[in-house]
C-alpha positions as CSV (number, residue, x, y, z in Angstrom):
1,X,69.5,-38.7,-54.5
2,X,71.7,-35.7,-53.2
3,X,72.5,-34.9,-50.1
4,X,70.9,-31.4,-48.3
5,X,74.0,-29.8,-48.1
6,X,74.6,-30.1,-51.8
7,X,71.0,-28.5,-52.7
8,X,71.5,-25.9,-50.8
9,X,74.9,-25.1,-52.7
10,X,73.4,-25.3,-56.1
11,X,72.7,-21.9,-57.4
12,X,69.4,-22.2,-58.0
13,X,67.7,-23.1,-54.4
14,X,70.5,-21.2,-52.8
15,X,67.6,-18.6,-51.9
16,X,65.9,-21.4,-49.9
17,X,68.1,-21.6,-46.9
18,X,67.6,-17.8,-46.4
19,X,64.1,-17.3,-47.2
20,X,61.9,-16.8,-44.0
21,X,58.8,-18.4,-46.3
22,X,60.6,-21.5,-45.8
23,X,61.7,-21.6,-42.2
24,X,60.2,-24.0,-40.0
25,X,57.5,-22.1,-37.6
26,X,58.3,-22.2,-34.1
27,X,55.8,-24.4,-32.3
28,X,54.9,-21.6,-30.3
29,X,53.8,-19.9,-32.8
30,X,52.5,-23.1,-34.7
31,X,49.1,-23.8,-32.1
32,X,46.2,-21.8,-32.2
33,X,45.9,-19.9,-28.7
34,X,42.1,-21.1,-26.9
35,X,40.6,-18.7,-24.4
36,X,39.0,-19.6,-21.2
37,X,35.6,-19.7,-23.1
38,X,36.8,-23.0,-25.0
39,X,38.7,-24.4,-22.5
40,X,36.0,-27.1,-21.7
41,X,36.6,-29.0,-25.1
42,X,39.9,-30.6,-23.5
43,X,38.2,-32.6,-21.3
44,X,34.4,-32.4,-22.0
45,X,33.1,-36.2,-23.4
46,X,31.3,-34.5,-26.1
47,X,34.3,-33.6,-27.6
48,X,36.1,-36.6,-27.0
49,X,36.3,-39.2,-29.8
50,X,38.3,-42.9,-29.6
51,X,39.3,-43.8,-33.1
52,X,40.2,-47.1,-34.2
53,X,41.3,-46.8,-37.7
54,X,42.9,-44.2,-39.6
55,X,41.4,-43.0,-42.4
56,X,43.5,-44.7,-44.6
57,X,42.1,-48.2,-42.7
58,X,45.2,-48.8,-40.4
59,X,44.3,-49.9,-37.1
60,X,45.1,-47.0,-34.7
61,X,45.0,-46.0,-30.8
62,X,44.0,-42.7,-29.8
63,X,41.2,-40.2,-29.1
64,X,40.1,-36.9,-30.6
65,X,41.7,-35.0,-27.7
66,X,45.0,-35.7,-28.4
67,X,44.5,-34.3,-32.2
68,X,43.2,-31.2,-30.0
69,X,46.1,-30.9,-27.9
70,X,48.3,-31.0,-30.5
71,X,47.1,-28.4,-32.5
72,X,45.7,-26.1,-30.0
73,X,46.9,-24.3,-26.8
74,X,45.0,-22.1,-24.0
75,X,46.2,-18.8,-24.2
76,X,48.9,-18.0,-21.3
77,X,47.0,-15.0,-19.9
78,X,44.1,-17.3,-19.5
79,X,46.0,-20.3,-17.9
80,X,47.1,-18.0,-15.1
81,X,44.0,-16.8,-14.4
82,X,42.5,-20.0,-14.4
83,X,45.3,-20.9,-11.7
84,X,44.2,-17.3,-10.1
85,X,40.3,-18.5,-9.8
86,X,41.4,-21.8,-8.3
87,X,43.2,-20.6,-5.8
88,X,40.5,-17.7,-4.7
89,X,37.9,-20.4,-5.0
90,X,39.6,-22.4,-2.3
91,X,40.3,-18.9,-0.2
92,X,36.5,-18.4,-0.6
93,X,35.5,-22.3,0.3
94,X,37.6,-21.7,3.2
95,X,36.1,-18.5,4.5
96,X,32.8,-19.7,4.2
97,X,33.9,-22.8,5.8
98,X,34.7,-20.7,8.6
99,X,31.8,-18.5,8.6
100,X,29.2,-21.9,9.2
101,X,31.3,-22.7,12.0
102,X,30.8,-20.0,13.6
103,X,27.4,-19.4,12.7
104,X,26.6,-23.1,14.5
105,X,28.6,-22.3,17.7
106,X,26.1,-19.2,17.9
107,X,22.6,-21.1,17.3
């Protein structure tokens, strides 16, 4: 069998090495952005799967998230702004944290 190096000289698949049909994609590019709308299939059971063969009959370790993570990816805008409602929801728990107490000192 030859070597990379010495298909890539051969005349013939020279245009290979140059070709951006054959480039690897960037793995960026290579997972599906999910919005906020989807986000709940991460981590919801319905979703999750534990497989114990493969389906060529090998025994096999893992879940159906895993295959999900690996192929898709929440969109960036949305994981900030899921960060962004976190934080004001603990701003909010807080000022209405605040608000009872007071209310109670009152009554």
């Amino acid at each position: 069998m030859s070597s990379q190096e010495e298909i890539l000289s051969d005349g013939r698949f020279s245009c290979v090495a140059r070709d951006p049909r054959f480039w690897e994609m960037p793995e960026k590019e290579r997972k599906v952005k999910i919005d906020k709308r989807f986000r709940a299939m991460f981590h919801d059971k319905k979703f999750k799967l534990r497989y114990t063969v493969d389906k060529r009959g090998r025994p096999v370790n893992y879940t159906s998230t895993e295959n999900l993570r690996k192929f898709y990816a929440l969109s960036e805008s949305d994981s900030d702004l899921s960060e962004g409602d976190s934080k004001e929801l603990t701003v909010k728990k807080k000022k209405k944290k605040k608000a009872k107490g007071k209310g109670e000192a009152d009554s």
